[in-house]
C-alpha positions in Angstrom: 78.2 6.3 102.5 75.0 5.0 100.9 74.1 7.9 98.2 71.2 5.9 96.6 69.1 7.1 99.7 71.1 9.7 100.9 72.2 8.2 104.1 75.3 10.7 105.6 75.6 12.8 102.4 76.1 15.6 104.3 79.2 14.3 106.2 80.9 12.4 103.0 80.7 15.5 101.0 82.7 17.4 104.3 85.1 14.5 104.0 85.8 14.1 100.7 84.8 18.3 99.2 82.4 17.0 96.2 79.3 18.1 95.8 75.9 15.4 96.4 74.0 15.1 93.0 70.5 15.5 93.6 69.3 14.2 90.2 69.6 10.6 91.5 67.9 11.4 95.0 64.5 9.8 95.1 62.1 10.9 97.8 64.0 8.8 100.8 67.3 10.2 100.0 66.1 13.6 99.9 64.5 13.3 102.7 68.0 12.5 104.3 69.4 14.7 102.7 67.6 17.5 104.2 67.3 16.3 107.6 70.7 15.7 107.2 71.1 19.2 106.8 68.5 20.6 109.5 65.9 21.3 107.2 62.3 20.4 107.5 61.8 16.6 104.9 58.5 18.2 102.8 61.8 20.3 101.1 62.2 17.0 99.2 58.8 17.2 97.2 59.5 20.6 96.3 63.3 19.8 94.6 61.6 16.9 92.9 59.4 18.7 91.2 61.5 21.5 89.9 63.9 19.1 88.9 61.8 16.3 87.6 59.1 18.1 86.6 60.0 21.2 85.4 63.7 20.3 84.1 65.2 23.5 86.5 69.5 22.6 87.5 69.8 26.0 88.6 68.8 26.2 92.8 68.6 30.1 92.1 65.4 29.6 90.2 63.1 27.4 93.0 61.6 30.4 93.9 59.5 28.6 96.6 62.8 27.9 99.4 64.6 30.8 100.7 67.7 32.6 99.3 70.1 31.0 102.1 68.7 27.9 101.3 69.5 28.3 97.7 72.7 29.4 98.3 73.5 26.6 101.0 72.6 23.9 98.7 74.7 25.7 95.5 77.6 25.2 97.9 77.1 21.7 98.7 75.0 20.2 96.0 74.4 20.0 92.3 71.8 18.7 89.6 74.4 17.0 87.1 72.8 14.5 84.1 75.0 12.8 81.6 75.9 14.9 78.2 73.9 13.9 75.4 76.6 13.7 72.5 74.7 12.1 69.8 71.0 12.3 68.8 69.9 9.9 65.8 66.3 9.6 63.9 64.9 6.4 62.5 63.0 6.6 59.7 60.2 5.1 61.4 60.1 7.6 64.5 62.6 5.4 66.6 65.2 7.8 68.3 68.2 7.0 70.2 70.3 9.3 72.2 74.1 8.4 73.0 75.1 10.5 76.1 78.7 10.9 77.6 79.5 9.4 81.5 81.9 11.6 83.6 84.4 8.2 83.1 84.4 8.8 79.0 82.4 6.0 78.5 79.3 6.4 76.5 75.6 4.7 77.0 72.5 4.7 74.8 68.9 5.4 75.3 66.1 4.2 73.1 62.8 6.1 72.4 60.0 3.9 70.3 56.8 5.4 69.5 54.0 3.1 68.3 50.5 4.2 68.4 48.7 5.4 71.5 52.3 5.5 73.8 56.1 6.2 73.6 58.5 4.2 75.2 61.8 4.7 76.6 64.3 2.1 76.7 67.0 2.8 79.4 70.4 1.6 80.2 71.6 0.5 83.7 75.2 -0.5 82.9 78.3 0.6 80.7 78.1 -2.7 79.1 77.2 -5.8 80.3 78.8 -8.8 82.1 76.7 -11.8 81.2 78.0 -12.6 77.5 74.4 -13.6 75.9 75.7 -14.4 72.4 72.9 -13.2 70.6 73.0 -9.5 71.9 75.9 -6.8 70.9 75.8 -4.9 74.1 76.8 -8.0 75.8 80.1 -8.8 73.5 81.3 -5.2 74.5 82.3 -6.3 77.7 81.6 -4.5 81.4 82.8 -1.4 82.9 80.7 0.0 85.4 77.3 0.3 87.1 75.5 3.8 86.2 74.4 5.8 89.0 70.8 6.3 89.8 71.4 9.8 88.4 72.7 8.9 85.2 69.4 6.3 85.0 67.1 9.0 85.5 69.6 10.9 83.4 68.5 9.3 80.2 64.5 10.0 81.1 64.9 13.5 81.5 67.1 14.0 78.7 64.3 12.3 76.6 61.8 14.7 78.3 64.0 17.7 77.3 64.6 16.7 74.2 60.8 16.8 73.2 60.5 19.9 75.1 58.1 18.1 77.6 58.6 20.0 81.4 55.6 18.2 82.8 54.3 14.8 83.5 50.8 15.8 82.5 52.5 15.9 78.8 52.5 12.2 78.0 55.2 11.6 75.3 56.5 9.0 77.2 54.2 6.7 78.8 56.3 4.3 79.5 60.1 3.4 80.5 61.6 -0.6 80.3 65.0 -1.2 81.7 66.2 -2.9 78.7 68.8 -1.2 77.7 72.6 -2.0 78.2 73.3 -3.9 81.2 71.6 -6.0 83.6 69.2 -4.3 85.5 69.0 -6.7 88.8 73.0 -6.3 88.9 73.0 -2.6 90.1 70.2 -3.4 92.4 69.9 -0.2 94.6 70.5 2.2 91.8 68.1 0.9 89.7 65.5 1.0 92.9 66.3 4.8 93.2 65.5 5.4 89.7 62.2 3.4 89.5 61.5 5.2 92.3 61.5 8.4 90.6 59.7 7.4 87.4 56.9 6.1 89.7 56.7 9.3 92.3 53.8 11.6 91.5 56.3 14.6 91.8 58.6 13.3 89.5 57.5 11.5 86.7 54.3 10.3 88.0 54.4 7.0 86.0 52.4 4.2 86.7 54.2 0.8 88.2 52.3 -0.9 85.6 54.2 1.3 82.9 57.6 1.1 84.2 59.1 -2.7 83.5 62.3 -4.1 84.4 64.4 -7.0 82.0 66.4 -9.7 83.7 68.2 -12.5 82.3 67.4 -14.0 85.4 69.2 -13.3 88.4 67.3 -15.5 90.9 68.4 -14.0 94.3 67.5 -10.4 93.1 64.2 -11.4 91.6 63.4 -12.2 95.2 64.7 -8.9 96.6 62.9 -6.7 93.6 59.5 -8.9 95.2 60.2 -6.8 98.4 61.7 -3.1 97.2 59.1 -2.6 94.2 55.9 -3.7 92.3 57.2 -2.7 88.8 55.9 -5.1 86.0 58.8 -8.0 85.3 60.4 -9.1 81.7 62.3 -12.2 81.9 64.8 -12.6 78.7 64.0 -16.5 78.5 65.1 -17.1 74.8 65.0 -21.1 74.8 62.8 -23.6 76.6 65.4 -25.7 77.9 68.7 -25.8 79.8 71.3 -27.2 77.4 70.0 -24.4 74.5 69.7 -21.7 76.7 73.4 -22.7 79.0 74.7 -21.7 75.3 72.8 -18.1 74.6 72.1 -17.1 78.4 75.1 -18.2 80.2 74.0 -16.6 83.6 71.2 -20.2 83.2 74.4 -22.3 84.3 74.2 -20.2 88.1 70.2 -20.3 88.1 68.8 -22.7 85.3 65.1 -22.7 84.4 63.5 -24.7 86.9 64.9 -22.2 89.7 64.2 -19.2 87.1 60.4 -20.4 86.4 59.9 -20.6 90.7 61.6 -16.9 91.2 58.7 -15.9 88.3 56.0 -17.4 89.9 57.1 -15.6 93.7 57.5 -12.4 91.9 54.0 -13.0 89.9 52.1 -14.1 93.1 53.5 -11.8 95.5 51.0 -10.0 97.7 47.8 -8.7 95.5 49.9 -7.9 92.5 48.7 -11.4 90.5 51.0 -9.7 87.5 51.9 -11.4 84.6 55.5 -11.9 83.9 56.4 -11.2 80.0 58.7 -13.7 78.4 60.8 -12.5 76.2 62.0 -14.7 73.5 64.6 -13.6 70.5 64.2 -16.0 67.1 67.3 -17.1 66.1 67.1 -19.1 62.7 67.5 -23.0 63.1 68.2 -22.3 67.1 65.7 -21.8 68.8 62.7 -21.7 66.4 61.5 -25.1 65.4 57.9 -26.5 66.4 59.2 -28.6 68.7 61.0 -25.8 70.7 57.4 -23.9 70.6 55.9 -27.0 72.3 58.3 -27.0 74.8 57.7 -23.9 75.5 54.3 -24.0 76.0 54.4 -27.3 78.4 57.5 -24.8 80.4 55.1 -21.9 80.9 51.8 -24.3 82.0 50.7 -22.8 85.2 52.7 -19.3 84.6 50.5 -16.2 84.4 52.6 -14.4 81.5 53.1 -13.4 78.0 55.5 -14.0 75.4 57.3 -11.3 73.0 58.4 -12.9 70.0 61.6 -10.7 69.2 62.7 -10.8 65.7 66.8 -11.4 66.1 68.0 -7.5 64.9 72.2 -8.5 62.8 75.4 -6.8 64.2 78.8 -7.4 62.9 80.1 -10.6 63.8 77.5 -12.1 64.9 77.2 -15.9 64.0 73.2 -15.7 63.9 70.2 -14.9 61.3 66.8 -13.7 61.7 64.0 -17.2 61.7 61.8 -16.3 58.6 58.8 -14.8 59.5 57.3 -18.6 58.3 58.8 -20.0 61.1 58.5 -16.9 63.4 54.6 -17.5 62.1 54.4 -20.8 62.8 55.9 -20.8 66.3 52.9 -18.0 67.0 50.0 -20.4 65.8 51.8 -23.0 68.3 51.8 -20.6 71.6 48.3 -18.9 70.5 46.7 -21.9 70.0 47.9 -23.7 73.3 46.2 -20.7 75.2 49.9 -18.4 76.2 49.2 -15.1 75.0 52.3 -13.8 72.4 52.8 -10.5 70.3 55.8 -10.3 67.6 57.3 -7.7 68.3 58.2 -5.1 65.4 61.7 -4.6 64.6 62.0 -0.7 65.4 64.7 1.6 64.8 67.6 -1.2 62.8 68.4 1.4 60.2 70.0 3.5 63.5 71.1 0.3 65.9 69.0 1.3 67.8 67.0 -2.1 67.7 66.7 -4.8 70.7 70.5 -6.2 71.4 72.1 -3.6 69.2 72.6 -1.2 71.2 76.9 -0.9 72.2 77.4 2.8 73.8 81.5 3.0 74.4 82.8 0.6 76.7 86.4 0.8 78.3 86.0 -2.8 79.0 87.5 -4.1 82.3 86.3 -7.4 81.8 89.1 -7.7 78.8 86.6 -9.6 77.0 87.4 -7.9 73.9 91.4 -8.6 74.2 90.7 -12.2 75.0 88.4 -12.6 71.6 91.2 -11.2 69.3 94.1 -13.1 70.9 91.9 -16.4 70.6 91.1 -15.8 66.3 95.2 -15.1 66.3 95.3 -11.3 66.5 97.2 -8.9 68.9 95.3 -7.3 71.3 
């Protein structure tokens, strides 16, 4: 059974009596779906719409299919989005939203407004497996991989939220996967949901608006080339191996050199000639020096990119500080005036945790990363 595109939907829900979730359909899987089911594909556009668009969960309301159609699909189908159980307000606009899984674990969505757009930061994981030891998410260990309905979940719960029904009402203009998890680790999910955000009867968003974080998972880099043209962050954090072996373990499988080749495939590939963004947290007396700033720039030569400066955003137990905003300063003249475009990027939303590499949902953790920490500092799990 391959529900991302709705490949034999119909016969696994016979077999096993559950109903297909159409929230995390895009257009090829209902397309499937339908067929599947002997009805004409163009039924797909019209369920996108009223559930993307217009935020309907109840078949009795598309007015536009027939009533045994409506009643066919209640039988068999549903429009299910994760339950949003916590709704927090920063003082400076940020919002986060913690909603419930089905399993009892819990994820978190962030919404940033600055200026002319609003951005939604979305989760693809309940937790995270790759133990970067700057960011909280990852020291809650790994459950699962979300379904492409509970990614999309978190945009349309954001679009309820502001009371937004259309895509012509631009509150958010654009979506990053940065939230928990690891994007290119639930490959064919994630695909499903970009998918949506960029169809013109769902969400309608532009590729250029919808970007996708990866610590770096080579192989997948090279499949994302091939499945979609959404805009690439690369969490690079340190300019060389031994540094970043020790914040971004996942560099001991795939270390830079292979890293800075996958970027420069994805970057070329076909007519896109995109820029890759480079994201790099400050971590006081790590990573931060002048030095590490001239590495840096001699790493990216020949690399069409940016760099985000990310101030490091404290959580409990966490062995690192902020760098000054001298040295945060000074590693910005270094980059700027070597040519590499860079922004510092705002801490947002810190008062709520709601800032980059705070964000911890509820993880039942089946990594046992959490028991393994307390029975190494002495403690009983």
């Amino acid at each position: 059974m391959i529900c991302a595109h709705g490949v034999n939907l119909i016969e696994s829900w016979q077999l096993e009596s559950t109903k297909v979730n159409l929230l995390g359909l895009d257009r090829q899987g209902l397309e499937a779906f339908f067929t599947g089911m002997g009805e004409k594909a163009f039924r797909a556009s019209q369920v996108l719409k009223w559930i993307h668009q217009f935020g309907v969960d109840d078949f009795e309301q598309m007015s536009n299919m027939s009533k045994a159609l409506r009643t066919k699909l209640a039988d068999i189908a549903e429009i299910k989005a994760p339950e949003v159980v916590l709704d927090q307000a920063s003082a400076d606009g940020t919002h986060k939203w913690v909603l419930r899984l089905d399993s009892g674990n819990c994820i978190e969505t962030v919404f940033i407004p600055v200026e002319d757009r609003g951005t939604l930061c979305v989760s693809s994981q309940v937790g995270c497996a790759l133990e970067c030891s700057f960011c909280s998410t990852a020291q809650q260990g790994f459950n699962r991989n979300l379904t492409a309905a509970e990614i999309i979940g978190q945009l349309r719960a954001a679009y309820q939220h502001f009371g937004v029904t259309h895509r012509d009402e631009r509150k958010i203009t654009n979506v990053v996967l940065m939230g928990m998890g690891e994007p290119l680790l639930n490959f064919d999910n994630v695909i499903a949901a970009m998918n949506l955000m960029t169809d013109d009867d769902a969400y309608g968003l532009s590729k250029r608006r919808v970007t996708l974080s990866t610590s770096g998972v080579v192989p997948a880099m090279d499949r994302l080339c091939e499945a979609s043209d959404v805009s690439l962050a690369v969490s690079l954090h340190a300019p060389n191996d031994e540094l970043r072996d020790e914040l971004v373990p996942l560099n001991k499988k795939y270390p830079i050199s292979e890293l800075m080749a996958a970027c420069l495939r994805y970057a070329n590939a076909g007519n896109r000639k995109r820029k890759i963004t480079f994201e790099y947290v400050m971590l006081d007396g790590v990573n931060d020096s002048p030095a590490q700033a001239r590495q840096l720039v001699k790493l990216l030569k020949g690399v069409p990119c940016k760099v985000n400066l990310i101030p490091f955003n404290p959580f409990p137990e966490s062995k690192y500080k902020r760098s000054s905003q001298k040295a945060i300063t000074r590693f910005w003249d270094i980059l700027m005036e070597a040519g590499v475009t860079t922004v510092t990027r705002r801490p947002r939303g810190d008062d709520i945790d709601a800032a980059c590499g705070q964000l911890v949902g509820k993880v039942m953790d089946k990594t046992k990363r959490q028991e393994r920490k307390i029975m190494q500092q002495g403690g009983v799990a």
